[in-house]
C-alpha positions as CSV (number, residue, x, y, z in Angstrom):
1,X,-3.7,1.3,34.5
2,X,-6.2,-0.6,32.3
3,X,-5.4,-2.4,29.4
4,X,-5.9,0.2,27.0
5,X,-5.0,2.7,28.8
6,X,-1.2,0.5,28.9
7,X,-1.8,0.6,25.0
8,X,-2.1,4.1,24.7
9,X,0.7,4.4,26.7
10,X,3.1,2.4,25.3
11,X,2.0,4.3,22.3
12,X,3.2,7.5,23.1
13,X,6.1,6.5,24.3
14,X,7.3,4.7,20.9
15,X,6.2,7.7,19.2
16,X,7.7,10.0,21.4
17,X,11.2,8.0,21.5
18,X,10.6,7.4,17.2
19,X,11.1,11.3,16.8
20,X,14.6,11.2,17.9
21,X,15.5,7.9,15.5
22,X,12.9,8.2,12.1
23,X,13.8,10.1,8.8
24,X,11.5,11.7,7.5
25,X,9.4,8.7,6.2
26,X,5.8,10.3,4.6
27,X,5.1,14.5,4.6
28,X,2.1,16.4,5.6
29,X,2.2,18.7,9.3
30,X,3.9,22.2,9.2
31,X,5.6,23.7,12.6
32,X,5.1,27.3,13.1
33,X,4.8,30.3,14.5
34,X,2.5,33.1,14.8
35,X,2.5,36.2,16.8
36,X,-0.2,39.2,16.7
37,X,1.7,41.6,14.8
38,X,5.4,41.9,13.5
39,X,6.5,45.4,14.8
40,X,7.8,46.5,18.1
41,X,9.3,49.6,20.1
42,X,11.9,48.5,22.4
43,X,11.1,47.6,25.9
44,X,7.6,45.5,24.4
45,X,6.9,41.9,25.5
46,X,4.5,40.4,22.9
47,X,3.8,35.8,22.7
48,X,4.5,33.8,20.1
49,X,2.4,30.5,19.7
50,X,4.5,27.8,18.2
51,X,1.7,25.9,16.4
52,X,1.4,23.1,14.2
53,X,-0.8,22.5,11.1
54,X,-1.2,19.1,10.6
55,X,-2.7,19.3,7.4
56,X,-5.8,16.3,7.8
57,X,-3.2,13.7,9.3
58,X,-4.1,12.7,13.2
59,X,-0.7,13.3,14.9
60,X,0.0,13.2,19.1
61,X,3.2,14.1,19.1
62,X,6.0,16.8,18.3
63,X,9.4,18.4,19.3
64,X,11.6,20.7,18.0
65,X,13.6,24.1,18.9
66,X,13.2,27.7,18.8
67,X,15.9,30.1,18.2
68,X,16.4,33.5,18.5
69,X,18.7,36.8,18.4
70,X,20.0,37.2,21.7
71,X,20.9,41.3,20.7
72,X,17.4,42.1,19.8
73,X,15.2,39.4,21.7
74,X,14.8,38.5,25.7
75,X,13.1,34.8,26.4
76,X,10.5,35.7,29.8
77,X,8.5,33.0,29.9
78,X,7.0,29.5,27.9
79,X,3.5,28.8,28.8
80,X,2.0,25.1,27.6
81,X,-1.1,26.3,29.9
82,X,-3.4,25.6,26.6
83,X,-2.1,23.2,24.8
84,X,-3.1,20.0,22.7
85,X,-0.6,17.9,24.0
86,X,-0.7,16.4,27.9
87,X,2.3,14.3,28.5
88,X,5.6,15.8,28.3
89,X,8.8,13.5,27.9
90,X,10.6,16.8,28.7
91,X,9.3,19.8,29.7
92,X,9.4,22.6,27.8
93,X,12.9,25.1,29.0
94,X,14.6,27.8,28.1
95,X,17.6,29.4,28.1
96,X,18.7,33.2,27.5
97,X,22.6,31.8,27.2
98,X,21.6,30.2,23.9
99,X,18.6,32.2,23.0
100,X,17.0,28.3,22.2
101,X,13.6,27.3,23.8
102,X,13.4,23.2,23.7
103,X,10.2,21.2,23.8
104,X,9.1,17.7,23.4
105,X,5.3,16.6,24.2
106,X,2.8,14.4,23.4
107,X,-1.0,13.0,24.1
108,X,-2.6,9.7,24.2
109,X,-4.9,11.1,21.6
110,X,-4.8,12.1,18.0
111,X,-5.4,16.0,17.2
112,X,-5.8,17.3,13.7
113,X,-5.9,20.9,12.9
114,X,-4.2,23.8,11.3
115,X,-3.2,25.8,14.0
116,X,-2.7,23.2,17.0
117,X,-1.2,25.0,19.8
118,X,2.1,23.2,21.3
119,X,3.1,26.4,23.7
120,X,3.2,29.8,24.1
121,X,6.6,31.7,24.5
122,X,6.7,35.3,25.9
123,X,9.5,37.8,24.1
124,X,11.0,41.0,25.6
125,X,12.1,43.2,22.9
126,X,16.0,44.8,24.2
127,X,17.6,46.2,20.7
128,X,16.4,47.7,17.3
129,X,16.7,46.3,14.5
130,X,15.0,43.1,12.0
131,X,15.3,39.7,13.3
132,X,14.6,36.3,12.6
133,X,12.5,33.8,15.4
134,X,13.0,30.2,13.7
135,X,12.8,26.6,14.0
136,X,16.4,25.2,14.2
137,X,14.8,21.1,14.6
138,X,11.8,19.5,14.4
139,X,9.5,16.8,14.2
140,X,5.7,15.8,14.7
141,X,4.2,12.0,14.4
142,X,1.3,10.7,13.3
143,X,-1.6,8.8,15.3
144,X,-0.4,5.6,12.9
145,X,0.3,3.5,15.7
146,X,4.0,3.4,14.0
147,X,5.1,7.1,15.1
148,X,5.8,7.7,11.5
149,X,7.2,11.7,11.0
150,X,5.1,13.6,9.0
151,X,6.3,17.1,9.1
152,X,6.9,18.6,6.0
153,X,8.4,22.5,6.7
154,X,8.5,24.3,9.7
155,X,7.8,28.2,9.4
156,X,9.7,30.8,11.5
157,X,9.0,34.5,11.4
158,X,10.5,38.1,11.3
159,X,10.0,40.6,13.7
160,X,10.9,44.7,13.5
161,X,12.3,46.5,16.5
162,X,12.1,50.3,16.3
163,X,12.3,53.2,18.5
164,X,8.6,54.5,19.5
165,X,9.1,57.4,17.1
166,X,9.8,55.5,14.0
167,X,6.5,53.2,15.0
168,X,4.3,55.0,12.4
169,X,6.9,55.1,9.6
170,X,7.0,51.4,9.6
171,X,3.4,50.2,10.1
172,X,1.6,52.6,8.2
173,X,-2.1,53.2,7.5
174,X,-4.4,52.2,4.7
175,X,-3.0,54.2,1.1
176,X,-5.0,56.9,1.3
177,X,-7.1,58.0,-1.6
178,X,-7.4,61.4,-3.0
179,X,-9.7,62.4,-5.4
180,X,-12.9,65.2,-5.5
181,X,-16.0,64.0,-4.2
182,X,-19.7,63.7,-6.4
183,X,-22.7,65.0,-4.8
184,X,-24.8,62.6,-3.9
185,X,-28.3,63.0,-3.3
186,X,-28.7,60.4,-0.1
187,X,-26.2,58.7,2.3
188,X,-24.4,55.5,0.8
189,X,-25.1,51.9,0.6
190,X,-24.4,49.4,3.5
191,X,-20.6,48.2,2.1
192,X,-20.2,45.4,0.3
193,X,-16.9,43.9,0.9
194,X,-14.4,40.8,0.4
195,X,-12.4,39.5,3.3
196,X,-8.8,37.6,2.0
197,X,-8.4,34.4,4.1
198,X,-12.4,34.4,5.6
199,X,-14.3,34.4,2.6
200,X,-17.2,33.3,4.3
201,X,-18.9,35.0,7.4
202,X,-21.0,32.1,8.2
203,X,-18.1,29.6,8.1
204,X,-16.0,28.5,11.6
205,X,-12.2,29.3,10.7
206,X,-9.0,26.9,12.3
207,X,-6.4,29.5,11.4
208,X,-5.6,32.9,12.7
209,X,-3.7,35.1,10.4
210,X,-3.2,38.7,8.8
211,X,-6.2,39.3,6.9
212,X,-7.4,42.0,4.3
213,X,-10.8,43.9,3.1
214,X,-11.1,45.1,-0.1
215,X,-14.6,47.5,-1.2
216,X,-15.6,49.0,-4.3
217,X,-15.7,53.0,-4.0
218,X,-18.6,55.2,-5.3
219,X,-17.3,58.3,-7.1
220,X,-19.2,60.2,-3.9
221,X,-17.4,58.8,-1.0
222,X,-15.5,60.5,1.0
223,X,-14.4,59.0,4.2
224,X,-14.5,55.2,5.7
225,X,-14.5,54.2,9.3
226,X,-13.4,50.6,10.4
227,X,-13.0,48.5,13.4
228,X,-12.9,45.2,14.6
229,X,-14.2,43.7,18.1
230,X,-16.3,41.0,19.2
231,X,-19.9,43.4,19.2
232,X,-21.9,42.6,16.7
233,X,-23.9,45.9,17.1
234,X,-21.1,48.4,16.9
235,X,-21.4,51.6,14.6
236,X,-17.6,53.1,13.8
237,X,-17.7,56.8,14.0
238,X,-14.2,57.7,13.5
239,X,-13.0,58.6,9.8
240,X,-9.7,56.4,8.8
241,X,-9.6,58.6,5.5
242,X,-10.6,57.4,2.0
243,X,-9.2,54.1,1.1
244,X,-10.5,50.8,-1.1
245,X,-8.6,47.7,1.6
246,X,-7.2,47.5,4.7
247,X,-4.8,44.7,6.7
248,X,-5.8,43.5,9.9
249,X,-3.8,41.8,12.6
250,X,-4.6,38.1,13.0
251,X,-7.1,37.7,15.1
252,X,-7.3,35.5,18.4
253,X,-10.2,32.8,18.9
254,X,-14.2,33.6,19.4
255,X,-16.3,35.7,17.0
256,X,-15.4,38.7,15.8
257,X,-16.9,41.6,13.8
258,X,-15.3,43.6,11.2
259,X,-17.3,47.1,11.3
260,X,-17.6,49.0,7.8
261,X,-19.0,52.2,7.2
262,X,-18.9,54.7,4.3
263,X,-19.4,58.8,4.2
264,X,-20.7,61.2,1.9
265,X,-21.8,64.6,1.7
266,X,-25.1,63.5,2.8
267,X,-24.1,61.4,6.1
268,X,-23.0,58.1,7.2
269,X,-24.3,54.3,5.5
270,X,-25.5,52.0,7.5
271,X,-22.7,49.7,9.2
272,X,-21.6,46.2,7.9
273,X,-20.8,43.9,10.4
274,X,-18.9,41.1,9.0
275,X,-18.7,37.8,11.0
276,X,-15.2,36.1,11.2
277,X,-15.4,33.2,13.4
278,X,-12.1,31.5,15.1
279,X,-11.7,28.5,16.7
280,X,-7.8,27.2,17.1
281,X,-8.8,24.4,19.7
282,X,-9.4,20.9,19.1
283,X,-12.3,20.1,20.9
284,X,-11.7,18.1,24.1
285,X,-10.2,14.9,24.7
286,X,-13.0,11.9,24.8
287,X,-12.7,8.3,25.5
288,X,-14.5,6.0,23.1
289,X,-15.1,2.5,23.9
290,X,-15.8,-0.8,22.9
291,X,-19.0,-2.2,24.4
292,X,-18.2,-5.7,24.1
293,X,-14.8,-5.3,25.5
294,X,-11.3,-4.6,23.6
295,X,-10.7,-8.3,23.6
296,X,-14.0,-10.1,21.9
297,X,-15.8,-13.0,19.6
298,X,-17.9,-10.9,18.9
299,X,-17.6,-10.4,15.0
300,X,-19.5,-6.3,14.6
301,X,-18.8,-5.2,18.2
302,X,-20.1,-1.7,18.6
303,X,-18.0,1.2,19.5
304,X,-19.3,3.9,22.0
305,X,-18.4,7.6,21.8
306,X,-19.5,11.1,23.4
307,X,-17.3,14.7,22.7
308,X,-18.4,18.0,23.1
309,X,-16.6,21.1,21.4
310,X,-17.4,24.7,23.3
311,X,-16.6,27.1,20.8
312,X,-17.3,26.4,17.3
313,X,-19.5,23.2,18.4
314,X,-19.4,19.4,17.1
315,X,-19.7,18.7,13.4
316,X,-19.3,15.0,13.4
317,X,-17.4,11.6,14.1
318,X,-15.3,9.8,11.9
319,X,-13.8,5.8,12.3
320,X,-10.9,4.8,10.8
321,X,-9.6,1.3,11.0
322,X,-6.0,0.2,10.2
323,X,-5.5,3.2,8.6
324,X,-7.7,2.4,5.9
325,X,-10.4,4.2,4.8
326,X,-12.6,6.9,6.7
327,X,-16.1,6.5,7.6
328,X,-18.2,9.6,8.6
329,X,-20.3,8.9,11.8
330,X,-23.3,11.2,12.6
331,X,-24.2,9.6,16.4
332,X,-22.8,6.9,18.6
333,X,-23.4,4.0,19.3
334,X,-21.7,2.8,16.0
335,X,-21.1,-0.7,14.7
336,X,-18.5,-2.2,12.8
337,X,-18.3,-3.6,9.8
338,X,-17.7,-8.1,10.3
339,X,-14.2,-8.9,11.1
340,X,-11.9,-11.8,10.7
341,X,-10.1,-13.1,13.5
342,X,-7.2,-10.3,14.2
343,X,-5.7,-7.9,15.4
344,X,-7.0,-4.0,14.9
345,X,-6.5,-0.5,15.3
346,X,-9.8,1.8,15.5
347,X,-9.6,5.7,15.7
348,X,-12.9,7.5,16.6
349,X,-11.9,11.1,16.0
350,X,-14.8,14.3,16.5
351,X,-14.3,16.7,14.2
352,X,-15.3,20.4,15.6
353,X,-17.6,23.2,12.8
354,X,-13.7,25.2,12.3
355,X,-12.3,21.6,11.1
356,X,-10.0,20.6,14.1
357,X,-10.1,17.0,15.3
358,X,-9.4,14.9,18.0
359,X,-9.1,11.2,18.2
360,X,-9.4,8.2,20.8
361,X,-7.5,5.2,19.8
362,X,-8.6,2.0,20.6
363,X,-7.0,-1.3,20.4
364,X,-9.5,-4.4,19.3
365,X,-8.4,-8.0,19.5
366,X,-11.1,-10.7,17.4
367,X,-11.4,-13.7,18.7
368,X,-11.8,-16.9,16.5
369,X,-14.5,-19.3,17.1
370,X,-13.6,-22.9,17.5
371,X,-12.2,-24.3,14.0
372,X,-12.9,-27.1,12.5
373,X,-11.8,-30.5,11.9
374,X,-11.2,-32.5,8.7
375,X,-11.4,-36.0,9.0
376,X,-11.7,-37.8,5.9
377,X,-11.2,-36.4,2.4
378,X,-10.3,-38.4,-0.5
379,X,-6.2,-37.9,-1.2
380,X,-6.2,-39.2,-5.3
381,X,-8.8,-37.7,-7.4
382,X,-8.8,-38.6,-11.2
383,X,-9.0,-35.8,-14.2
384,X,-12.3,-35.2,-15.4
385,X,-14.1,-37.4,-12.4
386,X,-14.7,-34.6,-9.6
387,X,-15.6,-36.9,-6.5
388,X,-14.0,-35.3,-3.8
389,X,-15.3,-35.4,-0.9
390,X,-14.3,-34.0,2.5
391,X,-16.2,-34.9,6.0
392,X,-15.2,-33.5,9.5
393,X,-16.3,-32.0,12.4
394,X,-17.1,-28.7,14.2
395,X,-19.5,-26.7,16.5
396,X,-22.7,-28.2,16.1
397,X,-25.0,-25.5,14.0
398,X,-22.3,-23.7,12.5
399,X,-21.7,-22.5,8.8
400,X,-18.9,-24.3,7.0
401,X,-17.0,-23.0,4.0
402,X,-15.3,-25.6,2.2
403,X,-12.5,-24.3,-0.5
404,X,-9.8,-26.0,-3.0
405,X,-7.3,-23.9,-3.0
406,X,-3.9,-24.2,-5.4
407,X,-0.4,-24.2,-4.4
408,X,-0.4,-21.0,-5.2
409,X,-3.5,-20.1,-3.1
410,X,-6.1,-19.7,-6.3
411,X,-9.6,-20.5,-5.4
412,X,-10.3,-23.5,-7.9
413,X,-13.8,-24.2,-5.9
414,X,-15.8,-23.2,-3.2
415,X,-18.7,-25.0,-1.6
416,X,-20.7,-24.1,1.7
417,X,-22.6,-26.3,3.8
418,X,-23.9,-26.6,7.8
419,X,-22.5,-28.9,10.6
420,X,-25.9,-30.7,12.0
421,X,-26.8,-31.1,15.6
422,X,-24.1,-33.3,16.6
423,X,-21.2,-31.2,14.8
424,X,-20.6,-33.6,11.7
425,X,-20.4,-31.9,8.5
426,X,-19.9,-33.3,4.7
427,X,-19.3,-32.1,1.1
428,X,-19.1,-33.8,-2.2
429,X,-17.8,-31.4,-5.0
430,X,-18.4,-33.0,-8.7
431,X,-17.0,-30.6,-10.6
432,X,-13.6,-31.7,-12.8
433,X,-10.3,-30.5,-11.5
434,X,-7.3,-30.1,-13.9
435,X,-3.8,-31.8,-13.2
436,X,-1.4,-30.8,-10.3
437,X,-1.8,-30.6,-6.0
438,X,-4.6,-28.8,-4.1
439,X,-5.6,-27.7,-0.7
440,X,-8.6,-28.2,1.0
441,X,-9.6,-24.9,3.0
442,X,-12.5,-25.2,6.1
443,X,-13.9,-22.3,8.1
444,X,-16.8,-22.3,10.3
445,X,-19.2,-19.2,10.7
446,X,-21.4,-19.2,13.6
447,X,-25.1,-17.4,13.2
448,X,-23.0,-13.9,14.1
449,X,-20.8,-13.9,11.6
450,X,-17.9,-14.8,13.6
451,X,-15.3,-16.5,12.1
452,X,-12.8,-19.2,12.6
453,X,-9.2,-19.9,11.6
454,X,-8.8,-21.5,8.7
455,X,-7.9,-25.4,8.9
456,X,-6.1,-26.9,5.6
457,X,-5.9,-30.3,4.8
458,X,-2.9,-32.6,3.2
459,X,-2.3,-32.1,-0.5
460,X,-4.6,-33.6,-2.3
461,X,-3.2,-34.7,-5.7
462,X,-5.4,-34.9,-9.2
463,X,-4.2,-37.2,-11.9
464,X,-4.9,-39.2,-14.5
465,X,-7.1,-42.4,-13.8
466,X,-4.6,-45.4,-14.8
467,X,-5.8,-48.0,-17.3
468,X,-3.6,-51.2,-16.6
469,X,-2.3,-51.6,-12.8
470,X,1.2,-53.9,-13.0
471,X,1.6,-54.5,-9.0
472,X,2.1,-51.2,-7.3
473,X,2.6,-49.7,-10.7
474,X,-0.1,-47.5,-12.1
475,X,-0.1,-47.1,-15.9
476,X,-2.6,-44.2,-16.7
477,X,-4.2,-43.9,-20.5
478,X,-1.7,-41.2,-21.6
479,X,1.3,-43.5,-20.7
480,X,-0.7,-46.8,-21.9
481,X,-0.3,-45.1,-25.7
482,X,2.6,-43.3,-24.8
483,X,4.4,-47.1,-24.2
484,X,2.5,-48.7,-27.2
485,X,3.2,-46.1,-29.5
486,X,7.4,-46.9,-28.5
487,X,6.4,-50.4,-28.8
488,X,5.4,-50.2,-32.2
489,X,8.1,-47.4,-33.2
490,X,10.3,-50.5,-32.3
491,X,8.8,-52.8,-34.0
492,X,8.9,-51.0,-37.0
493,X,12.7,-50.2,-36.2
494,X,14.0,-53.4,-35.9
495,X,11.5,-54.8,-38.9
496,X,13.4,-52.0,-40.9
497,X,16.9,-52.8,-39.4
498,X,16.5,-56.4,-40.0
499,X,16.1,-55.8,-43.7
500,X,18.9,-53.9,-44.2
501,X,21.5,-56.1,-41.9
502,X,19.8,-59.3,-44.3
503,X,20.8,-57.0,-47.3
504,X,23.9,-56.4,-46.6
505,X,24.6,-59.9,-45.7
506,X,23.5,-61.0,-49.1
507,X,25.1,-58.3,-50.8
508,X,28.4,-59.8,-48.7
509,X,27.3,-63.3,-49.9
510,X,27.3,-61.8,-53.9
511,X,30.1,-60.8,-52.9
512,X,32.0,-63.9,-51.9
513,X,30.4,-65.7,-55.3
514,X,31.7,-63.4,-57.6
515,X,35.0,-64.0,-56.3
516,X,34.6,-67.7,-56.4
517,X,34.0,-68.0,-59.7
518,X,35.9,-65.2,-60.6
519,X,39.0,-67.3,-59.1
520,X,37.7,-70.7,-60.3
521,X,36.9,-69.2,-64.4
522,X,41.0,-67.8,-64.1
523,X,42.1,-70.8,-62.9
524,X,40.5,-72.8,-65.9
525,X,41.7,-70.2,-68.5
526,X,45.1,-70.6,-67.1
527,X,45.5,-74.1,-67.9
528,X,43.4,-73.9,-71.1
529,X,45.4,-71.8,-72.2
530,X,48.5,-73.8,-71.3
531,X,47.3,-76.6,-73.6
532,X,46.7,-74.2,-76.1
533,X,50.5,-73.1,-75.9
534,X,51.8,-76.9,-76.6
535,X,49.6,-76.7,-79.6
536,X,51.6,-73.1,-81.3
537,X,53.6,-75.5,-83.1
538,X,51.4,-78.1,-84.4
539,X,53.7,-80.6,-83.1
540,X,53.0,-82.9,-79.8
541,X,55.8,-84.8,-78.6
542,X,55.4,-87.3,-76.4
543,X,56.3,-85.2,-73.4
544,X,53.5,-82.5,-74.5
545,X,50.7,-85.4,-74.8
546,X,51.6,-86.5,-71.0
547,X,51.5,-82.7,-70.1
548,X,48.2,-81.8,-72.1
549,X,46.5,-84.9,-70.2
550,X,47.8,-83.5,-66.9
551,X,45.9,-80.0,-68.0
552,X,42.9,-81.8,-69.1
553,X,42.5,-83.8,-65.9
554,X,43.1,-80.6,-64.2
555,X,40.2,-78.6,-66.5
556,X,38.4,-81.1,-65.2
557,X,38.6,-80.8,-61.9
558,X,38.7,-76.9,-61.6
559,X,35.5,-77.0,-63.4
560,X,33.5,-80.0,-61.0
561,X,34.9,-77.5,-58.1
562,X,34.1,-73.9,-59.8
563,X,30.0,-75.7,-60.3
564,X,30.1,-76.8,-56.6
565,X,31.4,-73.0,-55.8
566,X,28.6,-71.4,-57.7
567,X,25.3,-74.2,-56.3
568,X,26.6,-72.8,-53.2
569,X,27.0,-69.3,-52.6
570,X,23.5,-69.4,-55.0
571,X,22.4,-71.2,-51.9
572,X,23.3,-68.8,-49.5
573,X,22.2,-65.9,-51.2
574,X,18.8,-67.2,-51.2
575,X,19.0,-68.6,-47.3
């Protein structure tokens, strides 16, 4: 088993195994079921096709469970003899005990369609009575790569058991018409009619379901004659009766031919034959391929693909990648788009004229080319300077991108250059960074586009150029004025604090003055006025003269210390 035939493998089985495990994660496909017509007589075996409508999404796998009334219903047989799906984890059982029919499939392609046949089960009708044939689980997975479950609904149906007798009672003909007939004076128009459901006749249907005619009724009509077959040339002869729409059966795959015809007096009109084209099959399953290989350098490879549809015929391709968008594709060879380096999921799908799909899914790997080196670049660049300049080495001939990149991965600058014949490679980028840490980015890019991984360099950190350099210390402009601008705030600080501590100190020295003399003026009153006292009487004794001298000499004294007091604390108050 090849490589991506492992892939495809593997695959499957994660979607397979993912259906018993997801919750319903995303919604678009519909299981159901659809049989030819819903009314019975006892003792009838009629198929059901469980089908699902996958509603535009690629899906390759599904499971689920069918149930039925064991009183009115007999499981014969399930058929997958037809079906989309080629790898069954389980094969499709059933059991009459439980009335349940189990399956659980899958392909190593993607299908998309609305009526994608998963089996076909076979019913044998043993009571009377309405009953229900339904889904009781279910899931279906996308062609993702991550098994994701994208089914929405699943659709059961009802089904009428009667005796043969009531048959007619219960699927009745068209609602007849009656009215008198004009003359007419020649035979009718060829019918003009609209078809519910296949509004188109030229167009390629993916669904098969009841389906009704309408016409517009001339006042001379009197009789209509319908049938459906696959003959383009037949001519209905038998009158139905006089009616204005009819429902059909759905109808099974291939072109078919609804026959009208109108009567009057005159004759019959010519017949209308009106094309409805069905095709429920996916066309077959193809292998695309990558021509360079599924593991590559090779930036664009090309993808090869050939599919072939027998019924309706091949409309187109599409490519999806990664689940991103899809590209129409009118031939093969295609080629991609440039890559980077990585890992990748391509679908090639064909798309048949009805609308059904099938996909191949392929697995590509890009390779890198040889990165790189950096091996000088300038660490310190200065705000408002540029300068940085990066040199290293790489495949000789090669493109080189050279980015600055912030923290936060922001291109700040990009410049390309070449690495000559030897390998070496340089670029000087000028232009000003602001403040704060960079990377330097390098890829080469050979003459194919190819691509290398990217190489990133150390941080490189921009600052401002310093003005004074005090041993390992750097002092850039901003904090050069930053620190005058304190130095002078201090000055002026302590200029200002220095006044006010010397005028405090002088207001402490007035201070200390007044009390000096304040003290030395009460000392002198008080013996002033001592001698003053001996004097109330005008008399002085002896002993009052001796005492008045003592005073005087005292006076005198007070006063020589009160001046040297005063000279002083003036002193000080001017220091």
């Amino acid at each position: 088993m090849n490589r991506v035939m492992k892939y495809k493998f593997a695959l499957l089985v994660a979607s397979i195994a993912f259906l018993f495990t997801t919750i319903q994660a995303a919604s678009a496909a519909t299981l159901q079921l659809s049989t030819t017509k819903d009314t019975f007589v006892i003792g009838d075996q009629f198929t059901v096709s469980v089908l699902t409508d996958s509603e535009g999404v690629g899906v390759n796998a599904a499971q689920g469970t069918v149930q039925i009334s064991k009183d009115v219903l007999e499981i014969v047989s399930v058929d997958k003899t037809g079906s989309v799906f080629n790898f069954w984890l389980t094969e499709p059982t059933f059991s009459n005990d439980s009335g349940q029919v189990s399956f659980l499939g899958g392909s190593t392609s993607g299908f998309s369609g609305r009526s994608l046949q998963i089996i076909k089960i076979t019913y044998k009708v043993k009571g009377s009575g309405k009953t229900d044939i339904v889904f009781t689980d279910g899931a279906v997975t996308a062609s993702d790569g991550s098994g994701t479950n994208v089914l929405s609904s699943m659709r059961g149906l009802s089904i009428t058991s009667v005796p043969s007798t009531e048959l007619e009672t219960i699927a009745p003909k068209p609602v007849q018409i009656v009215r008198p007939a004009e003359p007419a004076a020649r035979v009718p128009a060829k019918p003009e009619i609209q078809v519910a459901g296949y509004r188109d006749p030229e167009a390629w249907y993916n669904f098969a379901t009841r389906f009704s005619a309408s016409w517009q009724l001339s006042n001379d009509i009197t009789a209509i004659a319908t049938e459906v077959n696959k003959d383009p040339t037949f001519i209905p002869t038998e009158s139905e009766g006089l009616f204005d729409n009819k429902i059909f059966q759905p109808l099974g795959e291939g072109v078919w031919y609804l026959h009208v015809r109108f009567r009057n007096n005159v004759g019959w009109s010519q017949t209308l034959h009106y094309r409805i084209a069905i095709d429920l099959t996916p066309p077959p399953a193809f292998q695309a391929k990558i021509r360079e290989g599924g593991v590559t350098d090779h930036p664009d490879p090309t993808i090869e693909f050939a599919a072939s549809d027998g019924l309706s015929g091949l409309k187109g391709y599409y490519i999806q990648e990664n689940n991103g968008e899809v590209k129409d594709v009118t031939e093969s060879p295609y080629k991609l788009d440039l890559h980077k380096p990585g890992l990748y999921t391509v679908k090639v799908g064909a798309i048949d004229r009805a609308g059904n799909s099938v996909e191949s899914i392929l697995s590509l790997e890009i390779l890198p080319i040889e990165a790189p080196k950096i091996t000088s670049i300038t660490r310190n660049i200065f705000v408002g300077e540029g300068n940085l300049e990066v040199l290293g080495f790489a495949i000789p001939d090669v493109g080189i991108s050279v980015s600055v990149r912030t923290e936060g991965g922001q291109v700040e600058q990009l410049v390309d250059t070449h690495a000559d014949d030897h390998g070496s490679w340089a670029v000087s980028m000028d232009k000003p960074l602001k403040t704060g840490k960079y990377i330097v980015e390098v890829i080469a890019k050979d003459a194919r586009g190819a691509l290398s991984l990217p190489v990133t360099s150390e941080v490189v950190t921009v600052k401002q150029r310093p003005v004074l350099i005090l041993g390992s210390l750097e002092i850039t402009q901003f904090w050069f004025f930053t620190l005058l601008i304190v130095i002078l705030l201090g000055g002026f600080g302590a200029a200002w604090l220095y006044v006010r501590l010397k005028e405090a100190q002088q207001a402490r020295k007035v201070i200390i003055a007044q009390r000096d003399i304040a003290n030395a003026i009460a000392t002198i009153k008080k013996d002033v006025d001592g001698i003053l006292a001996k004097y109330a009487d005008d008399k002085i004794d002896e002993t009052e003269v001796s005492e008045i001298q003592y005073l005087a000499k005292k006076i005198s004294t007070n006063l020589d210390r009160a001046r040297k007091y005063i000279v002083e604390d003036i002193g000080d108050i001017n220091k």
